[in-house]
MARBA-3410 file (N, C-alpha, C, O; in Angstrom, 1 decimal):
144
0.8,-1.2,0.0,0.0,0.0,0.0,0.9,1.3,0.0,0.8,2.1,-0.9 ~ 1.6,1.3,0.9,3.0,2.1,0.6,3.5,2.5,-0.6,3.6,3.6,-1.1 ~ 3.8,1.1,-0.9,4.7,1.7,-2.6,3.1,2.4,-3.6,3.3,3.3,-4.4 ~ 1.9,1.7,-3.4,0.8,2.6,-4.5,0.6,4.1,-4.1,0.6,5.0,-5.0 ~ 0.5,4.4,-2.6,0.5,5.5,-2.0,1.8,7.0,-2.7,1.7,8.1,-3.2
2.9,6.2,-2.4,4.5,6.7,-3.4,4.0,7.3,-4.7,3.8,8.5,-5.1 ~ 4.0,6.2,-5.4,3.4,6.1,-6.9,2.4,7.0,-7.3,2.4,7.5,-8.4 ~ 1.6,7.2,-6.2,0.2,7.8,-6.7,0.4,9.5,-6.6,0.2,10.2,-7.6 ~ 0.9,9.9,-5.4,1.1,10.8,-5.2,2.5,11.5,-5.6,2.9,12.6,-5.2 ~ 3.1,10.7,-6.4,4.8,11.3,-6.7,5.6,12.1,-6.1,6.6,11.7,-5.6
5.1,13.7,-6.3,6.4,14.7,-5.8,5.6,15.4,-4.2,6.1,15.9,-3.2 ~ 4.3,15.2,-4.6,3.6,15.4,-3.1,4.4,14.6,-2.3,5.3,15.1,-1.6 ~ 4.2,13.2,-2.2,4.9,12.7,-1.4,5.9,12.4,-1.1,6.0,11.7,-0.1 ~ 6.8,12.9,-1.7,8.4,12.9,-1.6,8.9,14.2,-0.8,9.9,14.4,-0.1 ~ 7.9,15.1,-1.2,8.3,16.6,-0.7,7.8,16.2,1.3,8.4,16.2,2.3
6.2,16.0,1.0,6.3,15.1,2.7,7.1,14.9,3.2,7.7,15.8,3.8 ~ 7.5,13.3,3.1,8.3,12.8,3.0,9.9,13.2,3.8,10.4,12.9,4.9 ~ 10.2,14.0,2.8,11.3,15.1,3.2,11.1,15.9,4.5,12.1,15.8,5.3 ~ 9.9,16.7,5.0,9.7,17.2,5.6,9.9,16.5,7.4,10.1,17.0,8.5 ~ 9.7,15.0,6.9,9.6,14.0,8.0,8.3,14.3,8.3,8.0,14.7,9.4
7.0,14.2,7.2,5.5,13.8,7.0,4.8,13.1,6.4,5.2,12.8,5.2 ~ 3.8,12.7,6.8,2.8,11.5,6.1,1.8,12.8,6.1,1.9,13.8,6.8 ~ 0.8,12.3,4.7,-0.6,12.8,4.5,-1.5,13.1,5.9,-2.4,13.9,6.1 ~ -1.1,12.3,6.7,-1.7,12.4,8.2,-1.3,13.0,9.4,-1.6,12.6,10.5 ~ -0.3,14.4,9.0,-0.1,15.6,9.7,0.2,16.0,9.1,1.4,16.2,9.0
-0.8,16.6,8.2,-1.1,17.6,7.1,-2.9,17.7,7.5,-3.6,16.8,7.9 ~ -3.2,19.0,7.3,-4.7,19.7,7.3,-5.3,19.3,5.8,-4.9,19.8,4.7 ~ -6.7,18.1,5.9,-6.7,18.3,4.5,-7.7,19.5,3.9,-8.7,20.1,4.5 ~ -7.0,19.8,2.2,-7.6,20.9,2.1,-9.0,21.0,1.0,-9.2,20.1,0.2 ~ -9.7,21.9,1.1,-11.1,21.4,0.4,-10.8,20.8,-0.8,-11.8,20.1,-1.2
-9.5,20.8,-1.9,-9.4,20.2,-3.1,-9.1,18.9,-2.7,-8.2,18.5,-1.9 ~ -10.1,18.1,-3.7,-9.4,16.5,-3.2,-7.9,16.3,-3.5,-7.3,17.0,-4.3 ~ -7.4,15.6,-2.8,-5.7,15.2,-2.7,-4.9,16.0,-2.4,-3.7,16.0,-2.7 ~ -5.8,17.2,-1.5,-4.6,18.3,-1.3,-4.8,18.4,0.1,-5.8,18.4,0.8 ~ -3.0,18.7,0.5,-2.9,18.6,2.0,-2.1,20.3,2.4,-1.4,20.9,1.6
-2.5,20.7,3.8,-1.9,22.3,3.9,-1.2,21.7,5.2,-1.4,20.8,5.9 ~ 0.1,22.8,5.3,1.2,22.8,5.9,1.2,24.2,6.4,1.4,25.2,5.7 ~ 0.9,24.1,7.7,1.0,25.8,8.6,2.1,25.9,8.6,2.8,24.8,8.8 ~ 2.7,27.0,8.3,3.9,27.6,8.9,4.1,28.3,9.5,5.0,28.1,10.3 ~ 3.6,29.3,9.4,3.0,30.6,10.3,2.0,30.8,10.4,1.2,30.0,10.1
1.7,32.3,10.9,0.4,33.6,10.8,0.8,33.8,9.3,1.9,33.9,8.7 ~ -0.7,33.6,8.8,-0.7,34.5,7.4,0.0,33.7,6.0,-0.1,33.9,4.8 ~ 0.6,32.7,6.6,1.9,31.5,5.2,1.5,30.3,5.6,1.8,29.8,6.8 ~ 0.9,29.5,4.5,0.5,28.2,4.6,1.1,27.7,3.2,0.8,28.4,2.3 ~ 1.7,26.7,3.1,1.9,25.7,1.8,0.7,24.8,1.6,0.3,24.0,2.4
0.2,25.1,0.3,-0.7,23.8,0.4,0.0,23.1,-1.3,0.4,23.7,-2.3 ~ -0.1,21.7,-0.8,0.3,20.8,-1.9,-0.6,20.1,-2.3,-1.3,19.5,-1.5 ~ -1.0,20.0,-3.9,-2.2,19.3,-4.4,-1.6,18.4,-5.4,-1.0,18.8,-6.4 ~ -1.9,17.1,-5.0,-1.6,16.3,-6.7,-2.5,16.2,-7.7,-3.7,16.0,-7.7 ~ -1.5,16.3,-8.7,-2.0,16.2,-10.1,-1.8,14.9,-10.5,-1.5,14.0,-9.8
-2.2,15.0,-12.3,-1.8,14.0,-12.7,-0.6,13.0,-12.5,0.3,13.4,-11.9 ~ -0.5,11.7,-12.9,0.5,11.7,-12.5,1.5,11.6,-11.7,1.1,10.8,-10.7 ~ 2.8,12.0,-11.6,3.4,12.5,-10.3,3.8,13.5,-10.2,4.7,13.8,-9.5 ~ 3.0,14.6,-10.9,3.0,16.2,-10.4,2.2,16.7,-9.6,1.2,16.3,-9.1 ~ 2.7,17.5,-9.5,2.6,18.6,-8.3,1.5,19.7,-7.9,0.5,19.3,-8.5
1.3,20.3,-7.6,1.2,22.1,-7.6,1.4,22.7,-6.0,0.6,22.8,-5.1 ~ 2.7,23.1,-5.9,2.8,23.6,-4.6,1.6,25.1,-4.6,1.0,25.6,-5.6 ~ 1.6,25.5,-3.5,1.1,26.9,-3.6,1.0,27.7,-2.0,0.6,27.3,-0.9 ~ 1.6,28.6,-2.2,1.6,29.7,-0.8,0.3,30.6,-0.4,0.2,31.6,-1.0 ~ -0.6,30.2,0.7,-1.6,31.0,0.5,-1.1,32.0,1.5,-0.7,31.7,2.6
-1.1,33.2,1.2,-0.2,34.3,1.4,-1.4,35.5,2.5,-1.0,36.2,3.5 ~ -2.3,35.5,2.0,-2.9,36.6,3.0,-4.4,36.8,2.6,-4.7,37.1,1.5 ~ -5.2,36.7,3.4,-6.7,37.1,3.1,-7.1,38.4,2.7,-6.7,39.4,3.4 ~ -7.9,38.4,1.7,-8.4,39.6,1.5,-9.0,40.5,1.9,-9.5,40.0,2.9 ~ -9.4,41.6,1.8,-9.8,42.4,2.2,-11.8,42.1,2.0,-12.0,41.2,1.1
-13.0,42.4,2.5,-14.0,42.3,2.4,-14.7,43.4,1.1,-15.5,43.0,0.3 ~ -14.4,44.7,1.2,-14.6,45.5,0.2,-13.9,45.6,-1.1,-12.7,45.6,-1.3 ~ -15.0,45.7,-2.0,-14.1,45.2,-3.4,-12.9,46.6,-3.9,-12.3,46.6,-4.9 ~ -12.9,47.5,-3.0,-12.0,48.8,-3.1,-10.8,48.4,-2.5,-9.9,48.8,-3.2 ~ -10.5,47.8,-1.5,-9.6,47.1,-0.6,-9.0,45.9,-1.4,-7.8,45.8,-1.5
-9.8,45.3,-1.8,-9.3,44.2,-2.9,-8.6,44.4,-3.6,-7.5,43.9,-3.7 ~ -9.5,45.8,-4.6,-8.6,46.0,-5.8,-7.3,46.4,-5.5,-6.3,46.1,-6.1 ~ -7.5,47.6,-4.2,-6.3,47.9,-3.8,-4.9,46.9,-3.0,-3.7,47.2,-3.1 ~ -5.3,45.9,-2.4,-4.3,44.7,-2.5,-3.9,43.9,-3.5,-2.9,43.2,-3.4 ~ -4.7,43.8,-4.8,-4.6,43.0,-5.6,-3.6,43.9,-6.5,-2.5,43.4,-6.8
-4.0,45.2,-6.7,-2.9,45.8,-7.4,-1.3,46.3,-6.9,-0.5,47.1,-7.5 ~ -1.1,45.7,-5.5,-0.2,46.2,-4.5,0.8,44.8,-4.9,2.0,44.7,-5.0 ~ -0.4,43.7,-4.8,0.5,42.8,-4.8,1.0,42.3,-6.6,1.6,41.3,-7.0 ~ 0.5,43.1,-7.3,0.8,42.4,-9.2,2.2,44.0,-9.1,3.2,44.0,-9.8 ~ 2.0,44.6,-8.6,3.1,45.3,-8.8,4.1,44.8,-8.3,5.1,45.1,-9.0
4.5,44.0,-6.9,5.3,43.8,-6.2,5.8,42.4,-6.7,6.9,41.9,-6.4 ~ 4.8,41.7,-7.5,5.2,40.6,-8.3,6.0,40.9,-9.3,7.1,40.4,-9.4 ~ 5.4,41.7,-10.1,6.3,42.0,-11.2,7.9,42.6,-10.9,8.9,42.4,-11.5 ~ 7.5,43.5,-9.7,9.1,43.6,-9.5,10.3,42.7,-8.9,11.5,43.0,-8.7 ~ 9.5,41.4,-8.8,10.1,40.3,-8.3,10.3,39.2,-9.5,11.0,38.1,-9.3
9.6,39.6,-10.6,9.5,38.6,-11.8,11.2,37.9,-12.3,11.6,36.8,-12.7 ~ 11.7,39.0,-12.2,13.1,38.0,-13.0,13.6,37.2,-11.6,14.6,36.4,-11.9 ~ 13.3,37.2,-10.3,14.4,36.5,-9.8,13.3,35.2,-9.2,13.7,34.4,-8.4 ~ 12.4,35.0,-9.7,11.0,34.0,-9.6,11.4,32.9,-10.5,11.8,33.0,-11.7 ~ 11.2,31.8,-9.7,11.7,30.5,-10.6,11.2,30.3,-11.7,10.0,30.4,-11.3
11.1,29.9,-13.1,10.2,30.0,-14.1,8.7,29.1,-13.8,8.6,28.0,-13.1 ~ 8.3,29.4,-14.0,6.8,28.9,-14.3,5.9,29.1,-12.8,5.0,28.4,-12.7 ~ 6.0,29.7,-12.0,5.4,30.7,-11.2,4.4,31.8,-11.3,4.6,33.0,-11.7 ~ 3.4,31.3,-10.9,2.3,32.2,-10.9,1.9,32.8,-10.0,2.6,32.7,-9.0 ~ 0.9,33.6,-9.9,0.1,34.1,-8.5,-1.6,33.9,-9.1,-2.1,33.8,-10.2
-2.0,33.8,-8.0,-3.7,33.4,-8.8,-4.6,33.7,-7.2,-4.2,33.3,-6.1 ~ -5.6,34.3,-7.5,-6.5,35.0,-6.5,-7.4,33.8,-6.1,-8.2,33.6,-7.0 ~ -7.7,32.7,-4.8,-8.4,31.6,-4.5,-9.8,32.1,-4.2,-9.9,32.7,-3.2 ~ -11.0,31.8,-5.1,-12.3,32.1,-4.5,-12.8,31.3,-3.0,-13.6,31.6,-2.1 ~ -12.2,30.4,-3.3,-12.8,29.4,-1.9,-12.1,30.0,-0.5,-12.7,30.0,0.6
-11.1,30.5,-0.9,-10.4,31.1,0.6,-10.1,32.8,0.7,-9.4,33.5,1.5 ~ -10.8,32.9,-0.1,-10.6,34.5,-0.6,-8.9,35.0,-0.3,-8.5,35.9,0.3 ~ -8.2,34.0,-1.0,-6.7,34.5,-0.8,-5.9,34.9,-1.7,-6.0,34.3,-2.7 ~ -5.0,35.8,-1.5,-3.8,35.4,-2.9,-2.9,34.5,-2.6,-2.3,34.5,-1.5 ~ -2.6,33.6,-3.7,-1.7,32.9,-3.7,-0.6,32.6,-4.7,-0.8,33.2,-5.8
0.5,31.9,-4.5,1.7,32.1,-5.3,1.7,30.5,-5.6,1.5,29.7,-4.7 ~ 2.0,30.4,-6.8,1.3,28.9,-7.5,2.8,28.5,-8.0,3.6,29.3,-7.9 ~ 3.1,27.5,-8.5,4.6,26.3,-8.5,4.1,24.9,-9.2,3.5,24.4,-8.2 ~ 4.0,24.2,-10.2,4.2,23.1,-10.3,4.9,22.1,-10.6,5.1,21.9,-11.8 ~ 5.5,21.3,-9.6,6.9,20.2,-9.8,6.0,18.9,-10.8,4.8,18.5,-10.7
6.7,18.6,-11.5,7.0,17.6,-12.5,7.9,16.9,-12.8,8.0,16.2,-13.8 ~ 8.9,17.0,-11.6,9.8,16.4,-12.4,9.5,14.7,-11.5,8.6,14.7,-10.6 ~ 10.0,13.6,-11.7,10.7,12.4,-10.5,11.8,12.5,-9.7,11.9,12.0,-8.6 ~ 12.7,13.5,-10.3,13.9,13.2,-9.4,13.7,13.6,-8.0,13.2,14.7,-7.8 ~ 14.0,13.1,-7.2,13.8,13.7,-5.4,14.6,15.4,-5.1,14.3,16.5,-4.6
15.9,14.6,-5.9,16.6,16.0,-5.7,15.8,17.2,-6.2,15.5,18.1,-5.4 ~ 15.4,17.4,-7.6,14.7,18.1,-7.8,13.7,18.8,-6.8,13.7,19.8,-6.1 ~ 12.9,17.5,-7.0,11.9,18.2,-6.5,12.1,19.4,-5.3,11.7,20.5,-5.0 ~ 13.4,17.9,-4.6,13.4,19.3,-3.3,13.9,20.6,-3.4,13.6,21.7,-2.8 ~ 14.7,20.3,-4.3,15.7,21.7,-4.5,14.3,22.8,-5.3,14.3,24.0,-5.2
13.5,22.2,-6.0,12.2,23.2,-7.0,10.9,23.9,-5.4,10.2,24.9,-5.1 ~ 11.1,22.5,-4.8,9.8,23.4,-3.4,10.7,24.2,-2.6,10.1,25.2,-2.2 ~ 12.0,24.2,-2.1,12.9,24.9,-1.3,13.1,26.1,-1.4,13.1,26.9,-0.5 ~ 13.1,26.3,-3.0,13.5,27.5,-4.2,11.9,28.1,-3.9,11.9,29.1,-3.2 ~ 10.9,27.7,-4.2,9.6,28.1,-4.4,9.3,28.4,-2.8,9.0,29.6,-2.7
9.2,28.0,-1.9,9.1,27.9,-0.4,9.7,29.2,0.1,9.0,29.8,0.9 ~ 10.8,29.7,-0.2,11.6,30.7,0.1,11.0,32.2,-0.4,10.9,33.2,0.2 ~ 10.8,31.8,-1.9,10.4,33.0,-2.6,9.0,33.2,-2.2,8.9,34.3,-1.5 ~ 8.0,32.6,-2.3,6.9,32.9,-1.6,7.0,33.3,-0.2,6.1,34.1,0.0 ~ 7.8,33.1,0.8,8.0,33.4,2.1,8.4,35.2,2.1,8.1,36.1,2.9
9.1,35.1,0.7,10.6,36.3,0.6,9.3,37.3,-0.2,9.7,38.5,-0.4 ~ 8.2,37.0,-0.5,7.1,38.0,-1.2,6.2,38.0,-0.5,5.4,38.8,-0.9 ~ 5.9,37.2,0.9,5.0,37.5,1.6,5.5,38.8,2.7,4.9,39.8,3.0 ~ 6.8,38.2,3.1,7.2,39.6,4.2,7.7,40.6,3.3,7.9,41.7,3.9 ~ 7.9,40.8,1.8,7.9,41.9,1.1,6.6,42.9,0.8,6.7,44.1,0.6
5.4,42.0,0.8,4.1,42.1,0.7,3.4,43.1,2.4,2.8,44.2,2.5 ~ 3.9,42.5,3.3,3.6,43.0,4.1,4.3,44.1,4.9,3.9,44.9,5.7 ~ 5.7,43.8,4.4,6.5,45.7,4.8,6.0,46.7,3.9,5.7,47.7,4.5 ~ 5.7,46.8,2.5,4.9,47.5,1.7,3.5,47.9,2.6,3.2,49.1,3.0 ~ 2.9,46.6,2.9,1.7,47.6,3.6,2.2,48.1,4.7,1.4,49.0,5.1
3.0,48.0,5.4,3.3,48.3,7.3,3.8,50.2,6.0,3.3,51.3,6.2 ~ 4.5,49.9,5.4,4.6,51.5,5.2,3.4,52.4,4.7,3.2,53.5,5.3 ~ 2.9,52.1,4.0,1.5,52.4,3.6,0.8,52.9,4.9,-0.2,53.6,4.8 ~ 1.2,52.5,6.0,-0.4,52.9,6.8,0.1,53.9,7.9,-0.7,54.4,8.7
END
């Protein structure tokens, strides 16, 4: 069951795994096959598998605001602060606005098998989302 479990879940569970975790200290999250990892206030990893043995890591970074003025105004706070972050962003990195959790988030998908990879692609992705969340929030701490 072990080895179908490996197999099924590929770089999800290798990244686990690594962490010194099973699917069963992990929060599961409302998408099927996806598990979230607290890290802090405000920074959660959640990992969803895909096809396959891919991936989609993702940082849910900060809740939104309730007024669609507040929104726009975080939403545009944070595509500016992305873009000024775009060249040192690992390729294929997104940001995408979650309707279910009203959050922004910073999106990553591993594909590869190799372990090394993968870890060295969530470590790389893990950081940068971390390094755009407290960039995200000194922006606002100046702002107010």
């Amino acid at each position: 069951m072990a080895d179908l479990l490996t197999t099924r879940y590929g770089a999800l569970n290798k990244i686990l795994e690594s962490l010194g975790m099973s699917t069963h200290d992990t929060e599961q999250c409302a998408e099927t096959d996806g598990y979230r990892i607290d890290f802090e206030k405000n920074f959660t990893i959640e990992l969803q598998h895909l096809s396959g043995s891919a991936c989609r890591v993702s940082a849910r970074i900060f809740r939104l605001g309730k007024s669609l003025q507040v929104q726009d105004d975080q939403l545009r706070k944070a595509m500016a602060i992305f873009t000024e972050l775009l060249s040192d962003l690992p390729a294929g990195m997104a940001m995408a606005i979650s309707d279910y959790d009203n959050c922004l988030r910073i999106c990553f998908e591993i594909t590869t098998e190799n372990t090394d990879m993968i870890m060295t692609q969530f470590n790389a992705f893990t950081h940068m989302a971390f390094a755009y969340k407290q960039t995200y929030f000194k922006h606002k701490d100046e702002r107010s």
